[in-house]
C-alpha positions in Angstrom: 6.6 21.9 26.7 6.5 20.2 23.5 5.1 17.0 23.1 6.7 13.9 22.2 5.3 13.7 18.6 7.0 17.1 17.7 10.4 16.3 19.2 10.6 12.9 17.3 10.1 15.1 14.3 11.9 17.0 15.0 15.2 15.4 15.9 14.2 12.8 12.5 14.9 15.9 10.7 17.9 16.8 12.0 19.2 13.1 11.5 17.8 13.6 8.0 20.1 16.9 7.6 22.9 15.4 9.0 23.3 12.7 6.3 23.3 15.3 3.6 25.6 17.4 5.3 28.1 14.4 5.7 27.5 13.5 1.9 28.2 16.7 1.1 31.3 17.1 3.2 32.6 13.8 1.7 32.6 15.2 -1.7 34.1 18.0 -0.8 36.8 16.4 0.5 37.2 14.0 -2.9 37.1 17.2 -5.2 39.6 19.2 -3.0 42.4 16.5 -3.6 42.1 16.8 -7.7 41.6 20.8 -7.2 44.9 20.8 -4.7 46.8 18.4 -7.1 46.3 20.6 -9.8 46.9 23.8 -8.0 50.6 22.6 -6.1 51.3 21.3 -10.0 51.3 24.5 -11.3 52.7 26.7 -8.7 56.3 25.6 -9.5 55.3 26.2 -12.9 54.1 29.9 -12.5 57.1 30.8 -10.1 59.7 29.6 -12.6 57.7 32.0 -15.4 58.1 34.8 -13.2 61.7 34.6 -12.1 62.5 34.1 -16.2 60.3 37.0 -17.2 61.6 39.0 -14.2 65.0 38.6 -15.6 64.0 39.4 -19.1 62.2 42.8 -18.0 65.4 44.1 -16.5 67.5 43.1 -19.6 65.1 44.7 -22.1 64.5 47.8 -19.5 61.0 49.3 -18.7 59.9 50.4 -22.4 59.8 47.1 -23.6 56.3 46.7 -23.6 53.2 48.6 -23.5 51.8 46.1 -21.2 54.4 47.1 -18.7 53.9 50.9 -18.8 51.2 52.3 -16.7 48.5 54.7 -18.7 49.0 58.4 -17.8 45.4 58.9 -16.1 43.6 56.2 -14.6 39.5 56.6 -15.1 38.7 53.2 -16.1 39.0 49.9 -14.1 38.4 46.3 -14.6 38.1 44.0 -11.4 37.8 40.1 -11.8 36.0 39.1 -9.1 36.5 34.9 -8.8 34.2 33.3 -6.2 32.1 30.2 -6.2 28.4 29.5 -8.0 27.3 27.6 -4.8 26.9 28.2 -1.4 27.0 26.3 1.5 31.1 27.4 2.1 30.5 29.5 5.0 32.4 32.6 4.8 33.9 31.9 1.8 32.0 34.0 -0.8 31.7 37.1 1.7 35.3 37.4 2.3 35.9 37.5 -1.6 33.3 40.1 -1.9 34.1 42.2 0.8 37.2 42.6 -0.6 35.5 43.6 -4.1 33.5 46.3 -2.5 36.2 47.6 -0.6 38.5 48.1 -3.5 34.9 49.5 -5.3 34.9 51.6 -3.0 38.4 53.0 -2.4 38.4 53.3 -6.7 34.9 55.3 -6.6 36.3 57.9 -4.3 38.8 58.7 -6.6 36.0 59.4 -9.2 37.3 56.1 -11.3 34.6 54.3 -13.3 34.7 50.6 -12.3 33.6 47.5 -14.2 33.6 43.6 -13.2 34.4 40.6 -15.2 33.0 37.6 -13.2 34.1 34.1 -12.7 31.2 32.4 -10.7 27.7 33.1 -9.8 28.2 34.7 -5.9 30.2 37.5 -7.7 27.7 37.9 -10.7 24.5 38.2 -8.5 26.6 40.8 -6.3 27.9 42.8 -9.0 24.0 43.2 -10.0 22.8 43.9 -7.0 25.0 46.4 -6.5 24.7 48.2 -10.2 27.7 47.9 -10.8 29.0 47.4 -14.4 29.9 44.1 -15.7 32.1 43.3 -18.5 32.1 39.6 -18.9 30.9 36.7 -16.7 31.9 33.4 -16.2 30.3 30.5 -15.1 30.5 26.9 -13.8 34.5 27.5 -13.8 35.2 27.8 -10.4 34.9 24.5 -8.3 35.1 22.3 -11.4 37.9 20.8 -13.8 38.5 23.8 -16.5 41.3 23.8 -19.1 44.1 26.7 -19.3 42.4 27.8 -22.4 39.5 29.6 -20.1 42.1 32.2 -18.5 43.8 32.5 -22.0 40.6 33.6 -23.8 39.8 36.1 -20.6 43.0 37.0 -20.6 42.7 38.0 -24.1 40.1 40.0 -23.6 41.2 42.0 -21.1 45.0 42.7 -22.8 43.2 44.2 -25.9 41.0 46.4 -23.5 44.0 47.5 -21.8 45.5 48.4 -25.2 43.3 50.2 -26.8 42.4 52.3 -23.6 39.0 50.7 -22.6 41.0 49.5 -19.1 43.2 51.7 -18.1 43.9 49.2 -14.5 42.9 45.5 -14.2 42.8 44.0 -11.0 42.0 40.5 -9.6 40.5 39.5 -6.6 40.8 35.5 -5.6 41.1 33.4 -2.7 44.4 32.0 -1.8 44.8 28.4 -0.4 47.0 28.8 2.7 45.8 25.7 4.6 42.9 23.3 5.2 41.9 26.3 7.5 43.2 28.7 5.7 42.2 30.7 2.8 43.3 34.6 2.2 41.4 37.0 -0.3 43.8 38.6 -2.1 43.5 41.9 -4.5 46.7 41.8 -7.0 47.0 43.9 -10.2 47.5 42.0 -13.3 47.5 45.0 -15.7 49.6 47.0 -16.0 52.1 44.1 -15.2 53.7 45.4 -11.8 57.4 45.0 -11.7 58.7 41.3 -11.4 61.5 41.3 -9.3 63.5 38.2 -8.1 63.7 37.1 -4.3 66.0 39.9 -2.4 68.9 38.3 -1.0 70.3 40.2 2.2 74.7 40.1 2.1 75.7 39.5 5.4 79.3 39.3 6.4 79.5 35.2 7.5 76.9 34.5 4.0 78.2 34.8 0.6 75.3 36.4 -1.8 74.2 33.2 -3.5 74.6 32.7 -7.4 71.7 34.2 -9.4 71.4 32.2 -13.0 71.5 34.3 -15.9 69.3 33.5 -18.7 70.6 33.6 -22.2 67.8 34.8 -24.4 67.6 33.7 -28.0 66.0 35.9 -29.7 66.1 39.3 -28.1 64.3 40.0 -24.8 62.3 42.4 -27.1 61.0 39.7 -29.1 60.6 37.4 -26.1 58.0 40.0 -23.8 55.9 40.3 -26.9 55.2 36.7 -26.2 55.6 35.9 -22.8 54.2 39.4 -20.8 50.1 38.4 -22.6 51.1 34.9 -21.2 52.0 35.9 -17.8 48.8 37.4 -17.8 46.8 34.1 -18.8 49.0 32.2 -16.3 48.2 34.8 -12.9 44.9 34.5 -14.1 44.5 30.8 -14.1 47.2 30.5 -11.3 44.1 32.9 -9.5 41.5 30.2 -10.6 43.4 27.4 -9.8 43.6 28.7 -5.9 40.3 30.1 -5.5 38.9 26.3 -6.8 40.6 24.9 -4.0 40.0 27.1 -1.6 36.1 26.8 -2.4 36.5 23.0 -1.4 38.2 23.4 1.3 35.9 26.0 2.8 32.5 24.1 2.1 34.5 21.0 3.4 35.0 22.6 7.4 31.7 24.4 6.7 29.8 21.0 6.5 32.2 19.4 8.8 31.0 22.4 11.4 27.5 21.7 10.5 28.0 18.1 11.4 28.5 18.7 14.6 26.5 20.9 14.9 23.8 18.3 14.2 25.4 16.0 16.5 24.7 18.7 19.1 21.2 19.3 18.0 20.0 15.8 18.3 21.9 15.7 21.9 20.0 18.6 23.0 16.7 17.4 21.6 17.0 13.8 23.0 17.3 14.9 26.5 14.2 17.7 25.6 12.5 14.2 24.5 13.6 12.1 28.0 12.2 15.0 29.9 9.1 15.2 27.8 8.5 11.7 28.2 9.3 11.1 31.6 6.6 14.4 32.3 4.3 12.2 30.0 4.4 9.4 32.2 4.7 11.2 35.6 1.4 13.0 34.6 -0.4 9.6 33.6 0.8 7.7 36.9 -1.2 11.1 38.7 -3.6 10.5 36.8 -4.2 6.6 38.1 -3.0 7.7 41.5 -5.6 9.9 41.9 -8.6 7.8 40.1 -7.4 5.4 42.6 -7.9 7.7 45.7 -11.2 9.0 44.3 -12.4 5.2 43.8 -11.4 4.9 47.7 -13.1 7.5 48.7 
């Protein structure tokens, strides 16, 4: 059994653990309301695009744009792989990458060379591990306060790579904030731009089809897609950001609320292992006096 000494230590350290783990959940929860402010402020925002350029992709029909055509042979892909630069978020990171390597996988069978551009550290060290090619890489995005201006210059990046036939695919892989509890790794394609097409509206016979707005376009839709497709791109992109930041906090936020308790537990578990110790301690020393006693009798 151990002795007392070691026990004491042992649940100190725990107690010790426990603070930081609190701390840490605490600022979790203080960076996950700005993250989830920001991220329910622009989902209206990157909806409304959508629906517009939706409409303005059907006007100007499916030649519009070279951003909207597919290439005839796919061989080269580019994956943007978003995760965190810390740990400490549970399943978080490995979720995200699991993802990554699945759709690695799935693109090597087909005999398609893949590449990764990288927003956050997890991803980075991955990608290395794992040879795989990287394009670009990101840091200290991801979790912190970044301006639209860091998907736009990405963004930019990518769009002339699809263009000139560097990237013939460009996908995305990010973490989308459900709940609290809640966060789904998605895999969406942001180049070519995948039909946009507006909410399907089912005609039933007591329902009248409800009135779809129809957006007057001055200039041309023409004109308009040369400036609004490259800025779909940058807002997916930082719309993909914006959801993975949040979901970060809120993952290392139950992740150090688990740990918490599990502390809680620990020092539980190692108090009674210290009662028993203790009370074996003095059982032993009251033999001990017991028999000196009998031995001084005798």
């Amino acid at each position: 059994m151990a002795t007392l000494k070691d026990v004491q230590t042992k649940i100190t350290a725990v107690k010790k653990t426990k603070q930081i783990t609190k701390a840490m959940n605490m600022v979790a929860a203080s960076r996950l309301r700005g993250a989830q402010t920001r991220m329910e402020g622009f989902r209206p925002y990157a909806e409304k695009f959508g629906e517009v350029l939706g409409s303005l992709s059907e006007k100007a029909g499916e030649e519009a744009s070279s951003l909207l055509a597919p290439h005839d042979e796919v061989k080269k892909v580019n994956v943007i792989v978003c995760t965190s630069d810390r740990g400490l978020c549970g399943g978080f990171n490995t979720n995200l990458i699991a993802k990554a390597r699945s759709l690695l996988k799935d693109k090597a069978e087909q005999n398609i060379d893949v590449s990764f551009t990288n927003f956050g550290k997890k991803g980075r060290d991955w990608a290395r591990k794992s040879g795989a090619a990287i394009a670009d890489e990101h840091l200290g995005v991801v979790g912190g306060n970044f301006e639209f201006s860091i998907a736009s210059n990405a963004g930019r990046k990518l769009i002339d790579g699809f263009l000139d036939g560097t990237y013939d695919e460009v996908w995305v892989v990010y973490s989308e904030f459900a709940s609290m509890a809640r966060q789904i790794p998605v895999i969406k394609k942001l180049l070519p731009i995948p039909p946009i097409e507006s909410p399907e509206e089912e005609e039933t016979e007591e329902e009248n089809v409800p009135y779809l707005a129809e957006h007057i376009c001055e200039p041309s839709p023409h004109e308009l897609l040369n400036e609004m497709l490259p800025r779909n791109v940058y807002v997916q992109l930082h719309s993909a950001l914006l959801e993975t930041s949040t979901s970060e906090h809120a993952a290392r936020m139950a992740a150090m609320n688990n740990a918490t308790k599990a502390c809680d537990d620990m020092v539980a578990n190692l108090t009674l292992v210290y009662n028993k110790a203790r009370q074996a301690a003095i059982t032993a020393e009251l033999m001990d006096i017991v028999g000196g006693a009998e031995a001084l009798k005798g």
